[in-house]
C-alpha positions as CSV (number, residue, x, y, z in Angstrom):
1,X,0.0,0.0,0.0
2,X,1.3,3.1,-0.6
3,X,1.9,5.8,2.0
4,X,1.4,9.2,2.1
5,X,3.6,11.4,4.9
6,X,1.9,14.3,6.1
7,X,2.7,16.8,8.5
8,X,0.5,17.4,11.7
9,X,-0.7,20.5,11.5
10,X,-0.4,23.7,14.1
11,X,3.3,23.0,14.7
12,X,5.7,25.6,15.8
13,X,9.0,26.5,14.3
14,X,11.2,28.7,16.2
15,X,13.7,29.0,13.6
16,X,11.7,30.7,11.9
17,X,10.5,33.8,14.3
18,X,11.5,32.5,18.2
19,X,8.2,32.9,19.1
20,X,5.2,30.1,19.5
21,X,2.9,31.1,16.8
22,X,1.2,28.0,15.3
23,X,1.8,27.0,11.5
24,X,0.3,24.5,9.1
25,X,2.2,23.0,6.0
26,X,0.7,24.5,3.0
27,X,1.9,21.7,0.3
28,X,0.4,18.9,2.9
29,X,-2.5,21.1,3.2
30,X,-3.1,20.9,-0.9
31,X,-2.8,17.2,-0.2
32,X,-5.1,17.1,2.1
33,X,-7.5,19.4,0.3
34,X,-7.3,16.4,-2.6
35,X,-7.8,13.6,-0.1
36,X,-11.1,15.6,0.9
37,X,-12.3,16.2,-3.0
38,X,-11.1,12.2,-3.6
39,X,-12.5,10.4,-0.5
40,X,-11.9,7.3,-2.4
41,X,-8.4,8.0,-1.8
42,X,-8.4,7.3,1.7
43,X,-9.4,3.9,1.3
44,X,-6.3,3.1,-1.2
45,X,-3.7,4.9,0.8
46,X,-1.9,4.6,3.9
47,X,-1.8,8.4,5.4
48,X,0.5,8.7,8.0
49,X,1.0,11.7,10.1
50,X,4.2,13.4,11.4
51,X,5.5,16.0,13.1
52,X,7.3,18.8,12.3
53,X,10.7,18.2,14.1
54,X,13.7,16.7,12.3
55,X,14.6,13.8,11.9
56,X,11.5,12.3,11.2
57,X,12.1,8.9,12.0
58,X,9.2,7.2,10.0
59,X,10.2,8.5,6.9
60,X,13.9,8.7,7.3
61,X,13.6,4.8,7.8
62,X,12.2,4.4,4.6
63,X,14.0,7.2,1.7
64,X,16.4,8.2,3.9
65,X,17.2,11.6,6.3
66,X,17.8,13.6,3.0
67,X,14.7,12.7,1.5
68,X,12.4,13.5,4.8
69,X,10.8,16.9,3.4
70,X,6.6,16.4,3.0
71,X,4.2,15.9,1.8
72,X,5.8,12.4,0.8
73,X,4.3,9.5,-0.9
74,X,6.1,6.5,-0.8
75,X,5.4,3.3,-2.8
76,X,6.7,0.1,-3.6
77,X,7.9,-0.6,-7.3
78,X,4.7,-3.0,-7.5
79,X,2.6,-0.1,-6.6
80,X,3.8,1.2,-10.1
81,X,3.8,-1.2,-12.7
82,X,2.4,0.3,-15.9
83,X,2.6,3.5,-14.3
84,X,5.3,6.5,-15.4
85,X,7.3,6.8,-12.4
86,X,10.3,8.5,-14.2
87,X,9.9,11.6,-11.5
88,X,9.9,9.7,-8.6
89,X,13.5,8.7,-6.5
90,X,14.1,5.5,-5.6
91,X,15.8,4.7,-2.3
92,X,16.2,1.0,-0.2
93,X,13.6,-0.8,-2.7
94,X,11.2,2.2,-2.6
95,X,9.8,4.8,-4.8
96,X,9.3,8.4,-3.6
97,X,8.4,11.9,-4.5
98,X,7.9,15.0,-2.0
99,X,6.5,17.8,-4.4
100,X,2.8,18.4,-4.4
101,X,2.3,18.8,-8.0
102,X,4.0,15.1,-8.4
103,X,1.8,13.7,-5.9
104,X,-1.0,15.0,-7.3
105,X,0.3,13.9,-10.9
106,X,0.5,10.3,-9.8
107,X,-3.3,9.6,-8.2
108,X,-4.5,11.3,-11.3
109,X,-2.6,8.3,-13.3
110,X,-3.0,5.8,-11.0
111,X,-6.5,6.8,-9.6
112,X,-8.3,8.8,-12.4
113,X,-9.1,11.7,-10.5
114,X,-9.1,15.1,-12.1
115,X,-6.0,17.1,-12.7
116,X,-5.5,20.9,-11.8
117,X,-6.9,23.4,-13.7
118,X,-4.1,24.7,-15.7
């Protein structure tokens, strides 16, 4: 089954201001927006959710502690026979891809749902 690495959302990040205002993701939010639209997709995938702080251990088990950045989906190279998987990485046995758009790309081809609006 494939799985699909989100991050929990209203995490805090003090890199970025030192203080403890609340953020969301807004690439895993996209995802999630799609998961909503494509309900079907819930029942197909295996969504795991993470938190913010590095290293994220779920992940980094699997692609590796460069390759920890989400939204991730990670699949099996059964998951993709007859499928293009030419933009996805492959690490340890598995196939992976962090970018939104790529994500996105792949349940359209896999999954037939629609594809954003150019």
């Amino acid at each position: 089954m494939e799985k699909l690495f989100l991050l929990k959302p209203n995490f805090k990040d003090a890199n970025v201001d030192g203080t403890e205002q609340l953020y969301y993701c807004p690439h895993c939010a996209m995802i999630e927006g799609v998961l909503s639209y494509y309900t079907q997709l819930k029942d197909k995938l295996e969504v795991i959710y993470i938190d913010f702080p590095r290293p994220r251990h779920k992940l980094v088990e699997l692609v590796g502690e460069e390759n920890q950045g989400c939204p991730n989906l990670v699949i099996s190279k059964d998951d993709s026979v007859g499928l293009d998987t030419s933009y996805f990485m492959s690490l340890k046995g598995y196939l992976f891809v962090n970018k939104k758009e790529l994500i996105v790309r792949y349940f359209t081809d896999k999954y037939g749902i629609g594809k954003p609006h150019p």
